[in-house]
C-alpha positions as a printed Julia matrix, in Angstrom:
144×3 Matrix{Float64}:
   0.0    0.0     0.0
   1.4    3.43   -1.09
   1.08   6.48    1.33
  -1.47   9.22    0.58
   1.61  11.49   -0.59
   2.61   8.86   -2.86
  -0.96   8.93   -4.54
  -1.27  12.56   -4.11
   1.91  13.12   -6.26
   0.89  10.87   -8.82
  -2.25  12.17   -9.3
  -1.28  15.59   -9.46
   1.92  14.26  -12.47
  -1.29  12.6   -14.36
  -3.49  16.16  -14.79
  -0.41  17.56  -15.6
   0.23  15.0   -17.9
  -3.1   15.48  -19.49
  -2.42  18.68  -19.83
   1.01  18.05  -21.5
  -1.15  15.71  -24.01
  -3.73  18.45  -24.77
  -0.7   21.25  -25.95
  -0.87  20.34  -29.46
   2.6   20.11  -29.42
   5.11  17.55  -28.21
   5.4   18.43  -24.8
   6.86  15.81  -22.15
   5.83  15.4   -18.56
   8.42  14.74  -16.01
   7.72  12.92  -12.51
  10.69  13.71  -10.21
  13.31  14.19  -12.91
  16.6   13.56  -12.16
  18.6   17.39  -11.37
  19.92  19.22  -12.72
  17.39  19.21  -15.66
  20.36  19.67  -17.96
  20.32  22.42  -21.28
  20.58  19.47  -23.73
  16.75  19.65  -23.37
  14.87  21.05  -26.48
  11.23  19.99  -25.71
   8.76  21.96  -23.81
   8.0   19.84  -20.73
   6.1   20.01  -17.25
   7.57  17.94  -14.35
   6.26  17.66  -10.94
   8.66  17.29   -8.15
   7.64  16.06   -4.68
   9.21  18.19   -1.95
   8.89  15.84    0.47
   6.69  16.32    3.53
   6.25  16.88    7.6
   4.28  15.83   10.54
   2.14  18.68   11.48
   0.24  16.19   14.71
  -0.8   13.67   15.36
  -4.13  13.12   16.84
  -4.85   9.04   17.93
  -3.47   6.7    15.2
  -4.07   9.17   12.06
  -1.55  11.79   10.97
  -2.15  14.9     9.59
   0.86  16.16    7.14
   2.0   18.67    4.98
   3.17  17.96    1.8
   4.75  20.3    -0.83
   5.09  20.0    -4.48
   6.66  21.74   -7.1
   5.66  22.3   -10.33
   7.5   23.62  -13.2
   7.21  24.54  -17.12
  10.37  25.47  -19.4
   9.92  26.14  -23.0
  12.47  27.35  -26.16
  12.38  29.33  -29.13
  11.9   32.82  -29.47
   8.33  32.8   -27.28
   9.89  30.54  -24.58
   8.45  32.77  -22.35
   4.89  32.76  -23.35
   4.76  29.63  -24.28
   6.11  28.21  -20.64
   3.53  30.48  -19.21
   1.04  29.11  -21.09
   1.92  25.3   -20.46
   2.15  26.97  -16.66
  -1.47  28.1   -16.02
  -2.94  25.12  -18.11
  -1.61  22.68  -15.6
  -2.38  25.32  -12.26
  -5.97  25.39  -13.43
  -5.77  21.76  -13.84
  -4.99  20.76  -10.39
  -7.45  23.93   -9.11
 -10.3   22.23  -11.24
  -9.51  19.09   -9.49
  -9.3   19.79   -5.94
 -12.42  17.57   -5.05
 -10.76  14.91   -6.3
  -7.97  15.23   -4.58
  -9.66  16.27   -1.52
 -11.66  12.07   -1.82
  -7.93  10.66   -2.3
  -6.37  12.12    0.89
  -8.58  13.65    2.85
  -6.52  16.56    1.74
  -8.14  20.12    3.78
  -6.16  22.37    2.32
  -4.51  23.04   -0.88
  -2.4   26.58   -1.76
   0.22  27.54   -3.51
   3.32  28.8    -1.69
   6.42  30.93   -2.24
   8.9   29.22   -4.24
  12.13  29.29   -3.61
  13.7   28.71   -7.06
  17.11  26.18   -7.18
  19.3   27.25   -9.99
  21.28  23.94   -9.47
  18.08  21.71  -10.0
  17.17  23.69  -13.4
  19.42  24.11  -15.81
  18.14  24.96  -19.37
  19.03  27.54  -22.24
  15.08  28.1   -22.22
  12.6   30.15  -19.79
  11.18  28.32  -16.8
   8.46  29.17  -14.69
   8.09  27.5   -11.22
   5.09  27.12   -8.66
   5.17  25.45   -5.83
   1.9   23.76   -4.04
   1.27  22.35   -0.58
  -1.37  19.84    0.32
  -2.58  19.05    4.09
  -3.93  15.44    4.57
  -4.52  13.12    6.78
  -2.28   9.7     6.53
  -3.61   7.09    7.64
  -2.33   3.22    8.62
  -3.68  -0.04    8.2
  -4.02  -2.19   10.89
């Protein structure tokens, strides 16, 4: 049985890989690449990198965590920019549109996005990248 961070992360990589589908264009969709994302890279992508997450309490035999995600969109060409912005807000409004979802698969009572603190060592590309980063709270359970 995978954790509810585990799930949460993976459901989060497949709207953003539906979104990826639905550019038009060939666009991949990285889950947890392997960093630096390295400037060899010539195809618009999306990833989704899990942050890791914390014990906030822990009330009886349930846990309720915090989890934070990033997610990011680089593009090339001479509208990089636009175009990673675009890529960007289509996969944002993706996981907004699907917070009920999300909310069933974790018990997840909050969702918001947070400052990011970029890492220029992670991201390395000749292209424009634009960075978000998300935190879930949700309740982990156990089995018995």
């Amino acid at each position: 049985m995978n954790s509810t961070r585990y799930r949460l992360v993976c459901a989060v990589h497949a709207l953003v890989q539906q979104v990826a589908a639905d550019a038009g264009q060939a666009t991949d969709c990285l889950l947890n690449p392997a960093l630096p994302l390295g400037p060899t890279q010539d195809t618009p992508a999306l990833f989704v990198l899990d942050r890791g997450d914390v014990l906030i309490e822990q009330p009886g035999q349930q846990e309720k965590r915090r989890c934070k995600i990033l997610l990011g969109a680089i593009a090339f060409g001479p509208d990089a920019y636009a175009d990673a912005d675009t890529l960007h807000f289509a996969a944002r409004g993706a996981i907004r549109r699907a917070r009920t979802a999300l909310v069933q698969l974790g018990r997840v009572g909050v969702l918001r996005e947070t400052e990011v603190e970029p890492d220029f060592k992670s991201v390395q590309v000749d292209g424009e990248t634009i960075l978000s980063a998300l935190e879930f709270e949700y309740t982990e359970t156990y089995p018995a």
